[in-house]
Structures are given as structure tokens and as C-alpha cells.
BAZAMAR-653696 format. One record per residue (C-alpha): y, z, x; residue number from 1; residue in three letters. Coordinates in steps of 0.1 Angstrom, whole numbers. Each point is the difference from the previous one (the first is absolute). Layout:
BEGIN
<pt><y>Y</y><z>Z</z><x>X</x><i>NUM</i><aa>ALA</aa></pt>
...
This chain:
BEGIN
<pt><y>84</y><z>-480</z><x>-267</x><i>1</i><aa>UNK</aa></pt>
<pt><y>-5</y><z>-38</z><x>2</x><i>2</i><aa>UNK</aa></pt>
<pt><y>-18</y><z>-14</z><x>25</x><i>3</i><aa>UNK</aa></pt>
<pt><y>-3</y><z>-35</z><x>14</x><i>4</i><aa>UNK</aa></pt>
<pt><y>-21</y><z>-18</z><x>29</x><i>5</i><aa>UNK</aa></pt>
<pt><y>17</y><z>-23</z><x>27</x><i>6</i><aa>UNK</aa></pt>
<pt><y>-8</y><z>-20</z><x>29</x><i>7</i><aa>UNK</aa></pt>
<pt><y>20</y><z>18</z><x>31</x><i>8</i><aa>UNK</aa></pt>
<pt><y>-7</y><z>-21</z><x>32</x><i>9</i><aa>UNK</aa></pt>
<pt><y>-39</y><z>-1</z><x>2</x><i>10</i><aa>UNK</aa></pt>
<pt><y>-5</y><z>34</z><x>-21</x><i>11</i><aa>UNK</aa></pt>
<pt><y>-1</y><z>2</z><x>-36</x><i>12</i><aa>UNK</aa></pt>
<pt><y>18</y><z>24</z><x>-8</x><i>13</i><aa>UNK</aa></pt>
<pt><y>4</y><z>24</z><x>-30</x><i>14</i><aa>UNK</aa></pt>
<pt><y>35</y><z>11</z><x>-11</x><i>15</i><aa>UNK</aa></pt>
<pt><y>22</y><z>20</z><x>-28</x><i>16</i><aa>UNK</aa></pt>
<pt><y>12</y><z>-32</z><x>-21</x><i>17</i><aa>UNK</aa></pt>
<pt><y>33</y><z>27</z><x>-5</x><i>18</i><aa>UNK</aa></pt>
<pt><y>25</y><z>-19</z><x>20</x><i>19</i><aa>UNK</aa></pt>
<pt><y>-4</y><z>22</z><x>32</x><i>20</i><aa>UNK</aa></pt>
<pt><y>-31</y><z>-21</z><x>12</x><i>21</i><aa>UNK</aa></pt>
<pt><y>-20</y><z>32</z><x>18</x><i>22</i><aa>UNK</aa></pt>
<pt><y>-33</y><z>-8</z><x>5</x><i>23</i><aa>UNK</aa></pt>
<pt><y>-30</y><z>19</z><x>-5</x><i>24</i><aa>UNK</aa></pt>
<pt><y>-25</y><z>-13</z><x>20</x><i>25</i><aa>UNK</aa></pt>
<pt><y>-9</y><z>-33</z><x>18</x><i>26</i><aa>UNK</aa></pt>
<pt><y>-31</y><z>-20</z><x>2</x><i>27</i><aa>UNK</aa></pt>
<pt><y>-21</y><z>-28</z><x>14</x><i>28</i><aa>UNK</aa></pt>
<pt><y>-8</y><z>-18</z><x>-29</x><i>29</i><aa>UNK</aa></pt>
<pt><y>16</y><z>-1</z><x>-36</x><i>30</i><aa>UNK</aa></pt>
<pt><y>-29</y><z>13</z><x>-14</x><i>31</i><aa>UNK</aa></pt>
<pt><y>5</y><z>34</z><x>15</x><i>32</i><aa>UNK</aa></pt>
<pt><y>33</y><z>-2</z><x>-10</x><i>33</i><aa>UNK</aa></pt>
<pt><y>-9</y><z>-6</z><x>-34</x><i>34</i><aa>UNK</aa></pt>
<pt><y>-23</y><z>28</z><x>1</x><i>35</i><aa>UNK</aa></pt>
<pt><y>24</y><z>30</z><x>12</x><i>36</i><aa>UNK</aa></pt>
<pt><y>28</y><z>-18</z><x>-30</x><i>37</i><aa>UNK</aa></pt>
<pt><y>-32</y><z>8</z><x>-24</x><i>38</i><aa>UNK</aa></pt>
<pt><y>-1</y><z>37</z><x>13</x><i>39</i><aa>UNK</aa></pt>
<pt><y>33</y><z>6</z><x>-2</x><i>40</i><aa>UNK</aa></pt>
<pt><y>5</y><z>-7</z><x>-30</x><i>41</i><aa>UNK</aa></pt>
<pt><y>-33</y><z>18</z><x>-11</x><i>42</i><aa>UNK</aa></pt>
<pt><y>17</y><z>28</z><x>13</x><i>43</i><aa>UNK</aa></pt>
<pt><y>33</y><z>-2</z><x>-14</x><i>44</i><aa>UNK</aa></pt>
<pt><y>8</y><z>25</z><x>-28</x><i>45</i><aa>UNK</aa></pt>
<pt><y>30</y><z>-18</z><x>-17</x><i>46</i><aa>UNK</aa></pt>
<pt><y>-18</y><z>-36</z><x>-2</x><i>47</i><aa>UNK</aa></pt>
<pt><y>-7</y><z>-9</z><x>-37</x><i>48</i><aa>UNK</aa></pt>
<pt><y>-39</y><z>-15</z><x>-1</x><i>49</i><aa>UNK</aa></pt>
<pt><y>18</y><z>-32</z><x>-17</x><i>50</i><aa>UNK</aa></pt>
<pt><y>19</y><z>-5</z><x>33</x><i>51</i><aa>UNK</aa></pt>
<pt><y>-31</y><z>12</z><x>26</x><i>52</i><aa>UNK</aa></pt>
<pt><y>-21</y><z>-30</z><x>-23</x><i>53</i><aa>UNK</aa></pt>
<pt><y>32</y><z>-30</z><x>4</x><i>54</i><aa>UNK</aa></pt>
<pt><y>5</y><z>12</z><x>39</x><i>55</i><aa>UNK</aa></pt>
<pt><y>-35</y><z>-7</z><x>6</x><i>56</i><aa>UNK</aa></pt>
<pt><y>-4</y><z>-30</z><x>-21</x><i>57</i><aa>UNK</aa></pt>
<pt><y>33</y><z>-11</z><x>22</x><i>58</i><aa>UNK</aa></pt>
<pt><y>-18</y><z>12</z><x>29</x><i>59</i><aa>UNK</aa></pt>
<pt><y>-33</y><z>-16</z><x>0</x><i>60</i><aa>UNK</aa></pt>
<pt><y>4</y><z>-31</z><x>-24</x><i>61</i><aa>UNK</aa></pt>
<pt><y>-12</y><z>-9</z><x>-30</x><i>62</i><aa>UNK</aa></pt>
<pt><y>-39</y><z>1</z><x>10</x><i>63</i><aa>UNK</aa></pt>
<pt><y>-2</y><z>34</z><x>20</x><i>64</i><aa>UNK</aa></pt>
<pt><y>-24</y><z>26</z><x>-20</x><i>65</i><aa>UNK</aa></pt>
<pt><y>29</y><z>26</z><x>10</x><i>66</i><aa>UNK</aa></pt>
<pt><y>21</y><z>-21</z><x>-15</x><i>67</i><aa>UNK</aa></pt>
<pt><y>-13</y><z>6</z><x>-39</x><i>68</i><aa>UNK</aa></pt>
<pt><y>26</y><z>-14</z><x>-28</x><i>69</i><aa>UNK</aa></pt>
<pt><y>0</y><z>33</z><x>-18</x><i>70</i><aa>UNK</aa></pt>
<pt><y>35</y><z>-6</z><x>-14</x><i>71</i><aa>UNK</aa></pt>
């Protein structure tokens, strides 16, 4: 399941990039959104490594260290 963080009023905001929006959790600060978008897809079974490495590099940026060009 794709996943995707957004900006929703003053929370950052992580939600199923599936066309149905849901979120999955809410947060302070984009870095903690970034963080639970890491552990979901750390903990989703379908996810090819390929994609878990691009969503991260998408993610982060280019100079995040959990964002390794392994691709």
C-alpha cells in the first residue's frame, strides 16, 4: 500500500496515497511524519526493497543517509 505525507492544517499528516486519502497518523513536525512513512513501509509485506529504497530517496532527498541510491 502506498503511502504519502501531507500538510493538513498545522499537522503533518501521513496518508494512503490510494485515492481514498485516510490517514494514518498525524504529527507535529514532518520529521515524525517521515518517520512513521519509514515504518510503514518497513513493515509492509508486499513492498519490493526497489520501491522502500525510491520512496525514501523521494522521502528524504537526495542527501538523507535513509535515503541510500541503491537502485
Amino acid at each position: 500500500m502506498p503511502y504519502k505525507v501531507e500538510k493538513r492544517s498545522k499537522k503533518w499528516c501521513v496518508v494512503k496515497d490510494d485515492g481514498s486519502g485516510k490517514s494514518m497518523g498525524c504529527h507535529d513536525t514532518e520529521a515524525q511524519a517521515k518517520g512513521q512513512l519509514s515504518a510503514l513501509y518497513a513493515n509492509e509485506p508486499e513492498a519490493e526493497v526497489e520501491n522502500l529504497f525510491k520512496e525514501a530517496h523521494d522521502a528524504f532527498g537526495e542527501d538523507h543517509p535513509r535515503a541510500a541510491r541503491l537502485w
